[in-house]
Phi, psi and omega in degrees: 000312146003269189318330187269048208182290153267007168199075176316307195299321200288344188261268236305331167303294171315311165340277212272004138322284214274353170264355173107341173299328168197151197282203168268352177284355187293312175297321151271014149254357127304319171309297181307303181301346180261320192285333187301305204294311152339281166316331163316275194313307199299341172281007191276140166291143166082028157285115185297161166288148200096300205318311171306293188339299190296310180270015156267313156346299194281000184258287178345319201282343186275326193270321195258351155285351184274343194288308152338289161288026175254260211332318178270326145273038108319315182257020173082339165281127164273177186294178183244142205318148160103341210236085187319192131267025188254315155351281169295320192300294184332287181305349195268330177287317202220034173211003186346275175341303170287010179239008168256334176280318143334292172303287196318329202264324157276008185283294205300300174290336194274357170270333187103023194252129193250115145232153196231199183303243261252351192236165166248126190235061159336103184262111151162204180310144157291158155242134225230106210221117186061045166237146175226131158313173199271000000 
């Protein structure tokens, strides 16, 4: 939960990595180019405040809900009835971390990966790689 919290883009990279959706550095480099692009806009004079913030959220929110449903028909779930893309755009602009936790946590069972705050826990064969017992 950590990683989703302070360092979104870098957990939602690993996510949508390890299902195969995108590689990992792609959400963080989309976050850096939407705060770049923010800062551009927040220098035009006479720009209100806020105004950059928000619609780089709401450009964010269109790249990781398409990611999002790339991810959940990956893992085989459909949306759930009622829940748009406008929807998701939403949640993903201004709740992003809990929806990097949401994602993380289904990724991680649908691998057979159990974690918790301090240990990792691989539910399945160990794999044991270039050690032979004595």
């Amino acid at each position: 939960y950590l990683w989703s919290i302070l360092a979104t883009p870098i957990r939602m990279g690993d996510t949508f990595h390890a299902a195969g959706v995108v590689q990992f550095w792609t959400p963080l480099a989309a976050f850096s180019l939407a705060r770049v692009g923010a800062l551009a806009v927040g220098a035009i004079p006479g720009m209100a405040a806020g105004i950059p913030s928000m619609s780089t959220q709401l450009f964010l929110g269109l790249f990781y809900a398409q990611w999002h449903r790339d991810l959940m028909q990956r893992l085989g779930k459909q949306p759930t009835p009622g829940t748009g893309f406008c929807l998701d755009v939403l949640k993903y602009s201004y709740c992003c971390c809990f929806m990097a936790m949401e994602e993380a946590e289904a990724v991680d069972a649908a691998s057979g990966v159990r974690v918790s705050c301090f240990s990792l826990e691989h539910v399945g064969q160990p794999v044991a790689v270039g050690y032979e017992p004595p």
